[in-house]
C-alpha positions in Angstrom: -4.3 -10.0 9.6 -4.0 -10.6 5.9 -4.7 -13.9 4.3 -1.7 -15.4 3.3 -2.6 -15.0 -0.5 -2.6 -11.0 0.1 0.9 -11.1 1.6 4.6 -11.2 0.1 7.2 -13.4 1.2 10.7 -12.6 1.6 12.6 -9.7 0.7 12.9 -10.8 -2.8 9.4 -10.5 -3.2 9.3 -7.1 -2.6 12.4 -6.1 -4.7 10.7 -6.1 -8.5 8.0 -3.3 -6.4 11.0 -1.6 -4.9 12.8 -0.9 -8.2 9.9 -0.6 -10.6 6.8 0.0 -8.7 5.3 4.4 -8.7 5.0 6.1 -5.4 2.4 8.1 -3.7 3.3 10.4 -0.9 1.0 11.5 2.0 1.3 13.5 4.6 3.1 10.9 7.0 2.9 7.5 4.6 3.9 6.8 1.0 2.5 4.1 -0.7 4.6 2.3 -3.4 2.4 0.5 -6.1 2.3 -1.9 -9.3 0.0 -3.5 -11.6 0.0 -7.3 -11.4 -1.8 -10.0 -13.6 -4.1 -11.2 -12.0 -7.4 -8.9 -9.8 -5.6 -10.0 -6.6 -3.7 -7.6 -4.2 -0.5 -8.4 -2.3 0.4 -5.4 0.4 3.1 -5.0 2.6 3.6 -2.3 5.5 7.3 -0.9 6.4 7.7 0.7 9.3 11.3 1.6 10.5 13.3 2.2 13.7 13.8 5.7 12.7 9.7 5.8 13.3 9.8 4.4 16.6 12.3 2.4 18.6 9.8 0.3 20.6 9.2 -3.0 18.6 5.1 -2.7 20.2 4.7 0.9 18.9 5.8 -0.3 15.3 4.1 -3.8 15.1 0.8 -1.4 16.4 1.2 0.6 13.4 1.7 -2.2 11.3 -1.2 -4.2 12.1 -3.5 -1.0 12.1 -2.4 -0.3 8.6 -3.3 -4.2 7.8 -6.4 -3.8 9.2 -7.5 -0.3 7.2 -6.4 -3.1 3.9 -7.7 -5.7 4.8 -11.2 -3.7 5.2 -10.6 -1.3 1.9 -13.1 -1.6 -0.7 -11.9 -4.4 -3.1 -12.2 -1.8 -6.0 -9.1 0.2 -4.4 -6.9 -2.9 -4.5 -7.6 -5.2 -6.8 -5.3 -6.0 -9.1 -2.1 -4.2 -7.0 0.8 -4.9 -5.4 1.2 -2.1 -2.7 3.5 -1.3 0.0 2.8 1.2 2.4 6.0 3.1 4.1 5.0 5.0 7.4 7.0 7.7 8.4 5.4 9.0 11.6 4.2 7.5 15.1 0.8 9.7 15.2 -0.3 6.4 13.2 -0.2 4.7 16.7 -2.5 6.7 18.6 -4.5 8.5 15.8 -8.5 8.0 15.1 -9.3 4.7 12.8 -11.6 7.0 11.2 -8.4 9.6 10.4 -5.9 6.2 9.8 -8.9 4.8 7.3 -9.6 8.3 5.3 -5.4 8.7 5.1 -5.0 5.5 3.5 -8.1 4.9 1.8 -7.2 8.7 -0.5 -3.4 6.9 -1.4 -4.8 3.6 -2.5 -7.6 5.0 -4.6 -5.0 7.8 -5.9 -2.7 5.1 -6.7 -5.6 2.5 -8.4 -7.2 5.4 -10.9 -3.3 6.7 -11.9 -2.4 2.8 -12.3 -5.8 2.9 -14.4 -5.4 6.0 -16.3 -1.2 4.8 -17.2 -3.4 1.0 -18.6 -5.7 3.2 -20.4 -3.1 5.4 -22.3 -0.7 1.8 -22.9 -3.7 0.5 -25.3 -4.4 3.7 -26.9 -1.2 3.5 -28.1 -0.7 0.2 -28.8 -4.1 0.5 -30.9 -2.5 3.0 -33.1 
């Protein structure tokens, strides 16, 4: 489980990421991100009915995916807020190994396009 400093709270929380935040798409995940001030990471995991209709099957996911964040190299997530969207069950039964490499390619994806948009911002603000 996430510390409670790594997790949002409430719905409103997770509105400013909803409506502003860039999206990476996998093969059976996307993962919504967005710069915040400070070098800490706040994640969230969304997994729907339409997934799976048994409550254990999507709190499985869920806490899979937490775990896989929880463990990710500090460089992929620092300084993010990041909420992963799961669109298929294999997530349930498939490999850690699989889950980990899956997840691991969107955050770092998602952390050097987050980096490349900062870099551009002060080019052009040096100009």
């Amino acid at each position: 489980m996430l510390a409670q400093t790594h997790r949002f709270h409430g719905l409103s929380a997770l509105r400013p990421l909803y409506k502003s935040g860039s999206v990476i798409r996998g093969k059976s995940l996307a993962v919504r991100y967005q710069a915040r001030k400070d070098e800490t990471y706040r994640a969230a995991v969304v997994v729907s009915k339409k997934v799976h209709k048994s409550a254990v099957v999507r709190n499985r996911i869920r806490r899979r995916i937490y775990e896989v964040i929880r463990l990710a190299d500090p460089s992929k997530t620092s300084g993010l807020d990041i909420a992963v969207m799961v669109y298929s069950t294999d997530f349930a039964g498939m490999p850690y190994d699989t889950l980990k490499t899956e997840l691991t390619n969107l955050l770092s994806k998602a952390h050097s396009s987050l980096k490349q948009h900062n870099k551009h911002a002060i080019v052009e603000k040096e100009e």
